[in-house]
C-alpha positions as CSV (number, residue, x, y, z in Angstrom):
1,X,0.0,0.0,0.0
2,X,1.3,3.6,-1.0
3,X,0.4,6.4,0.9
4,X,0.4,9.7,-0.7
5,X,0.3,13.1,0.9
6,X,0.2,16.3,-1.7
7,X,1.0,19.8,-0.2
8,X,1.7,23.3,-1.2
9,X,-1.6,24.8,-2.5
10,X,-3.5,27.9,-1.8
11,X,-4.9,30.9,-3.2
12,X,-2.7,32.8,-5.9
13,X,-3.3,35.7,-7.9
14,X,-3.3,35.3,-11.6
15,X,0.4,35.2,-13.0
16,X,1.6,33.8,-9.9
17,X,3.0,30.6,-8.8
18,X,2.7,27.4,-6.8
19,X,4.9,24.2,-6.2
20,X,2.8,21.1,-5.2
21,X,4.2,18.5,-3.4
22,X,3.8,14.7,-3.4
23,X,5.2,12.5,-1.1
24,X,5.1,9.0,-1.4
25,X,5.3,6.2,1.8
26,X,6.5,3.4,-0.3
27,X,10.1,3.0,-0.7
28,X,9.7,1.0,-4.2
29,X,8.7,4.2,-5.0
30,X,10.7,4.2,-8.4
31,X,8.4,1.6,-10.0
32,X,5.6,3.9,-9.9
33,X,4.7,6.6,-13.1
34,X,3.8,9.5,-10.7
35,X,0.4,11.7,-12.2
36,X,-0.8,15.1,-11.5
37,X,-4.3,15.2,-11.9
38,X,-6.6,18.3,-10.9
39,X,-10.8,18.6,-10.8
40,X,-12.7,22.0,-11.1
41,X,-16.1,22.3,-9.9
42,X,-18.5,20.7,-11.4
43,X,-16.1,18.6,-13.7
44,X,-14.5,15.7,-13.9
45,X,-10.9,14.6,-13.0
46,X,-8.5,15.7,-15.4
47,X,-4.8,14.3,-15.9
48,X,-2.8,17.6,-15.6
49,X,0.7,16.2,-16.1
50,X,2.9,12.9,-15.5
51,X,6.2,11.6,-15.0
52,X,7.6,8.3,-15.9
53,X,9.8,5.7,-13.8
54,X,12.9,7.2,-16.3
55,X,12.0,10.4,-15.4
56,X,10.6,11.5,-18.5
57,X,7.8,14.0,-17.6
58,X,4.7,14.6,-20.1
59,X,2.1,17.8,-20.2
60,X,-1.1,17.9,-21.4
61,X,-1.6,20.7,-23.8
62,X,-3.2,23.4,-21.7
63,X,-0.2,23.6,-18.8
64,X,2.8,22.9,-21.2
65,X,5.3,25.7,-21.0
66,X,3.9,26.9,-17.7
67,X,4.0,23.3,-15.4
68,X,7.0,21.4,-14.4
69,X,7.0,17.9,-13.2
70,X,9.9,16.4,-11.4
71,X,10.7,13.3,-8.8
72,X,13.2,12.8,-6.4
73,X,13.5,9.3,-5.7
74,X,16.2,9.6,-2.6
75,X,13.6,11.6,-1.2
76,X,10.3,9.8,-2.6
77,X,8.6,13.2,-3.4
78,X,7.2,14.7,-6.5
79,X,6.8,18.2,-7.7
80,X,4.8,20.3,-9.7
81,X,5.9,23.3,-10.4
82,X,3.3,25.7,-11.2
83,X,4.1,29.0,-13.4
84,X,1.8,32.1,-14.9
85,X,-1.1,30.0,-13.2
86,X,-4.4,31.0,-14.9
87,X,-8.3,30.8,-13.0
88,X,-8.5,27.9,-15.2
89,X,-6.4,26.0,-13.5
90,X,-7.7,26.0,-10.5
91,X,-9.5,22.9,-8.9
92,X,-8.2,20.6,-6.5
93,X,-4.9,18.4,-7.5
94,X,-4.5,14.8,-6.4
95,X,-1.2,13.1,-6.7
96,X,-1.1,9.7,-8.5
97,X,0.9,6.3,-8.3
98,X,0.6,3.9,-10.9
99,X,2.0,0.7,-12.1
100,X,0.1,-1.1,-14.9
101,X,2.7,-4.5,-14.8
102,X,1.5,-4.8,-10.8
103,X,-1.7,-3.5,-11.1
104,X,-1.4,-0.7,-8.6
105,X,-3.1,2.4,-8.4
106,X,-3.1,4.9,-5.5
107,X,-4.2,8.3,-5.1
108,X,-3.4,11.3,-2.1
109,X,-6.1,13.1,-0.7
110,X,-5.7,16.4,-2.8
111,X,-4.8,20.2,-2.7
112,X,-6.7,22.9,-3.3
113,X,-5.4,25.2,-5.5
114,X,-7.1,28.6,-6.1
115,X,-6.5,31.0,-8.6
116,X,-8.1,34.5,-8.7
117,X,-7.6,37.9,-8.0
């Protein structure tokens, strides 16, 4: 079992910035692709970013160029840098662990994140 616990949100102005952390119990914690995800009101879950067991991170569209992703496995945390953060992008942002070959899928409780002036 994996327990996640995400920190660092809060209410930003627009054109501000955030760095959400992730940190992760398990101390296989390399095996897992760590996910960003984030849900507004009223919508659904939404994968915001993700990085891979190589370190590889990947962006959806809408936060590429603004959002950074990074792990540090000595200290089983992940980041998300947040940049030139938008209204649009505010919701609350759960942490993810994943690993598809073991069939494990764990999730943190979430972090608000607001933005607005």
């Amino acid at each position: 079992q994996v327990h996640l616990v995400e920190s660092g949100g809060g209410l930003v102005q627009p054109g501000g910035s955030l760095r959400l952390s992730c940190a992760a119990s398990e101390v296989s914690f390399s095996i897992y692709t760590m996910g960003w995800y984030r849900q507004a009101p009223g919508k659904q879950r939404e994968l915001v970013a993700f990085i891979n067991t190589s370190g590889t991170p990947n962006y959806v569209d809408s936060v590429k160029g603004r959002f950074t992703t990074s792990r540090d496995t000595a200290k089983n945390t992940v980041y998300l840098q947040m940049n030139s953060l938008i209204p649009e992008d505010t919701g609350v942002y759960y942490c993810n662990a994943k690993n598809d070959f073991l069939v494990r899928n764990y999730w943190g409780q979430g972090t608000q994140v607001t933005v607005s002036s």
